[in-house]
Each structure stands twice: as C-alpha cells, then as structure tokens.
N, C-alpha and C positions, 0 to 999 in steps of 0.2 A: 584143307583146301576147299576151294568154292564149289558147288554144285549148283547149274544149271539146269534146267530142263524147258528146251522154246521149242515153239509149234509157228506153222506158217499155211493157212491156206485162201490169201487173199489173190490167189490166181489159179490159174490151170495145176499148178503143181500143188502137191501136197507135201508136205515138208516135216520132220521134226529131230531136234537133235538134243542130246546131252551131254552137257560137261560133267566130268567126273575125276576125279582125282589127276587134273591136267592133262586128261585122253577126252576126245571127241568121239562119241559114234553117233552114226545119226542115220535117218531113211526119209529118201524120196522118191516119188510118184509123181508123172505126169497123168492124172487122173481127173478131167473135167466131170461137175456133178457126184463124184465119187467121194467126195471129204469126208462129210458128216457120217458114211460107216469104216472109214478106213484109219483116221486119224486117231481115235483115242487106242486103237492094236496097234499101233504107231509105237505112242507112248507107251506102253506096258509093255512090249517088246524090248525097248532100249533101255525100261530100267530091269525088264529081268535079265538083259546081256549085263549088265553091271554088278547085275547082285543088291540093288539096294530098293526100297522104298520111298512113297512120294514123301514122306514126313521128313527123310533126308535129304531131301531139297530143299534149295536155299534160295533161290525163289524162281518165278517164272515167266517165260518170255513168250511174248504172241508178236505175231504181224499186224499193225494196227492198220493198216493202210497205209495209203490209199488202195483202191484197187475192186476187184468185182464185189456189188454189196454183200451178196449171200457166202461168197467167199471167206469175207470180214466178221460177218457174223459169225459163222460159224467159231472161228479164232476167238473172238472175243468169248462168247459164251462158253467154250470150254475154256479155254483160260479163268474163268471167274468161276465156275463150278468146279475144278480143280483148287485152284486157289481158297475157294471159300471150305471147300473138305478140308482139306492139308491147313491150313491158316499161314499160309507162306505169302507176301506178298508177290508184286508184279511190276516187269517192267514193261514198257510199251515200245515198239518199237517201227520206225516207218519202214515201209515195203520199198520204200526208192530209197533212201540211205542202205537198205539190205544190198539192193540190185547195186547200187556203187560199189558198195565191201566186196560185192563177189566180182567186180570188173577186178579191184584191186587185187583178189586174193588170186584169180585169174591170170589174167594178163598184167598185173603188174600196174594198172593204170590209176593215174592220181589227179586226174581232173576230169569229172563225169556226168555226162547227163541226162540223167537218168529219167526212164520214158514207161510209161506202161500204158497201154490201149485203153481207153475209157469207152470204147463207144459212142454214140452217136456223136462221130465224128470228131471227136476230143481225146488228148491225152492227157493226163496227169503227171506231171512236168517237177524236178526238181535237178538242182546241179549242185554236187560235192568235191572238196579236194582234202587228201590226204595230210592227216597230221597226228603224228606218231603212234601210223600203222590203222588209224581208225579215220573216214570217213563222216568227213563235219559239212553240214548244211552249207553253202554258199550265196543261197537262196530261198524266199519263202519257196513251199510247193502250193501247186496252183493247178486245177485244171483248165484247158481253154483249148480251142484251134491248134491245130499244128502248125499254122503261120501265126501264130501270137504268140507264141514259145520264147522267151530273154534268156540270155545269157549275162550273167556278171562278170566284172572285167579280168580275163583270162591270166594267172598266174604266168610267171614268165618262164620261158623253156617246160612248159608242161602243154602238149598237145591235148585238146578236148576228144574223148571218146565216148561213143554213146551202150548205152547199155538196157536194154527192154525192147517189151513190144511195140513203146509208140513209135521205136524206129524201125518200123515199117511201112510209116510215113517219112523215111527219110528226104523223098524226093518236095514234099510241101513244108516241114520243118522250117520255119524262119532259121534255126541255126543247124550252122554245119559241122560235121565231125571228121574227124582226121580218119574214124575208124568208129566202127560199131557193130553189134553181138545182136540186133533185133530179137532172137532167137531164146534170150538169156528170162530166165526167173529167178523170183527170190529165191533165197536157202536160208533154209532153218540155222544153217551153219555159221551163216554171217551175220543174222542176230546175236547169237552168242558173241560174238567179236564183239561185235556193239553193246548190249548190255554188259559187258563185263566189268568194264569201267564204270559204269553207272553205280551198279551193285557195289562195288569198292568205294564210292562214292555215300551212297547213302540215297540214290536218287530212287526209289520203290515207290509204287503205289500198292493201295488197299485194293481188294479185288473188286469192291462196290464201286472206284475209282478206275478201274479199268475198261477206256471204252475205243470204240472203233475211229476213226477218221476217215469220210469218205470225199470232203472237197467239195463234193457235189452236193448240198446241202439239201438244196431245195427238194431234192428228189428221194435221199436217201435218210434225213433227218427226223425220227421218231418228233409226233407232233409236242411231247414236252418239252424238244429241247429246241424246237425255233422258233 
C-alpha cells in the first residue's frame, strides 16, 4: 500500500501527516513563527507512531502555496532536503486546493472559494468544485484586492462557500458566499487527499524540481527566477 508523508506550513498552522497502510495520523499546530523548530519533530514523531522509516516512503508532499513567504520556504526546503536524503520523489501541492479539500472533508461542501490573507491589502484567491471526492481548480489562482476577486460560472444546485482567511474580508469580496469558515487553514491532511491520486498517477517531481509558488512574484521571486 501507498505511503505518504506531507508537511504544511504555508500559514499560521503548522501541519504534517502520514499515510500508512490506509491509516492517516497526523499533527497540528497553530504556531506563528514556530515552523522551522517544530516541523521536522513533527515528522519523526509520526513515523515513529508507525513504526517505519523515511526510506519507506513513497514519496512526499509539501504545501507549495500560495501563502506567507517564509512560511513556504520553510515547506519547500524541508521538503527537498528530505527528499534529497531519502531519494523519494515529491509532489506539490497548493494551499488553496488544501483549504477547499478540508471545506469538503468538513462541511461537506463542493463549490469553494478559497481565500487566504496576503497582506497588503490582497488575498490569494482561488475557486474549486468537487469531483470524485477530490477538489479540481475551477479557476486560475491569483492574488489581487478583495474587490477584484471572479468567480467562474456557478455549478448548478451547488451553493458557493468560502473557506480561509481572506474571508475576512468578506464584507469587500467582490463575491459572495452562501456560507464561510474565515477561520479555517490548510491540513497536512488534505494534501494527502490531493496527492494521492497524483502518486497513482505517476505525477512526482524530483526534489531539485520542487519549488514554492508565491503569486506575488515581484516581491517574493528569488532574482534567477524573474
């Protein structure tokens, strides 16, 4: 059976889970500034609950963004110095596809739009709808104004619910939600969801290949790559 092992700390929370012979455990923390000494006891914790080692991993899952940069760094970096120990590949996976998976696996909800606070005055914006049990892009993601926020054309009998921090701009949000979690962050948890398929798939990257997304280019874009 598959073995997982994702990490998440592209936000306030700190996150990481393992799949293991079709059991999930996993650990979170609402811990701002705390990641970089908390996360890798994280990991070694969850696979000594299992009993196994990182070499029986089959490969591994980060939060690639969007979201706070040092956040993302952090994920990435361990993610690729793991990966490059172990020689297990990686998959990547966004922070606002996460926050949908977990409205679904939540509340049940299958049309999402998913928000996280960007600061200065921006969210990081993306909207997902449900198909079979997994959480698919509806829309590119984009940072910008809470009043420049789209919506794609609404699936029928599926009410829009919002799901992150940038609803808490719900009152300036160009769009509206039937219902919304402002409240909610990613989970290591619903990465796995998301990668899973991927990995059965064949869709992995190399760990030199594993990199962050932060939208905000100009500001958080190491100078070789813009």
């Amino acid at each position: 059976m598959t073995t997982l092992l994702a990490l998440d700390t592209a936000t306030e929370a700190c996150s990481a889970a393992l799949l293991h012979e079709g059991e999930v455990v996993y650990r979170s923390e609402v811990i701002p500034r705390e990641h970089a000494r908390r996360l890798l006891p994280m990991l070694e914790e969850l696979m000594r609950e299992r009993g196994i080692a990182l070499g029986q991993v089959d490969a591994l899952v980060f939060g690639r963004g969007p979201g706070a940069f040092t956040g993302v760094r952090i994920a990435t970096g361990m993610v690729q110095g793991l990966a490059f120990a172990s020689g297990k590949p990686v998959i990547a996976v966004s922070n606002l596809a996460a926050l949908a998976q977990r409205a679904w696996r939540e509340h049940q909800a299958e049309y999402v739009a998913a928000a996280i606070d960007a600061r200065m005055d921006e969210v990081y914006w993306g909207v997902f709808g449900l198909s079979g049990g997994v959480m698919l892009p509806l829309s590119d993601e984009r940072v910008c104004a809470p009043e420049q926020v789209e919506l794609p054309p609404q699936p029928a009998e599926r009410p829009l619910v919002g799901a992150g921090t940038g609803w808490q701009y719900a009152e300036r949000l160009a769009a509206k939600a039937d219902e919304c979690w402002p409240e909610m962050l990613p989970d290591a948890r619903d990465l796995l969801t998301l990668a899973l398929p991927r990995w059965q798939a064949g869709e992995v990257l190399d760990a030199a290949d594993a990199q962050p997304v932060y939208l905000r280019d100009k500001v958080a874009t190491p100078k070789a790559q813009r």
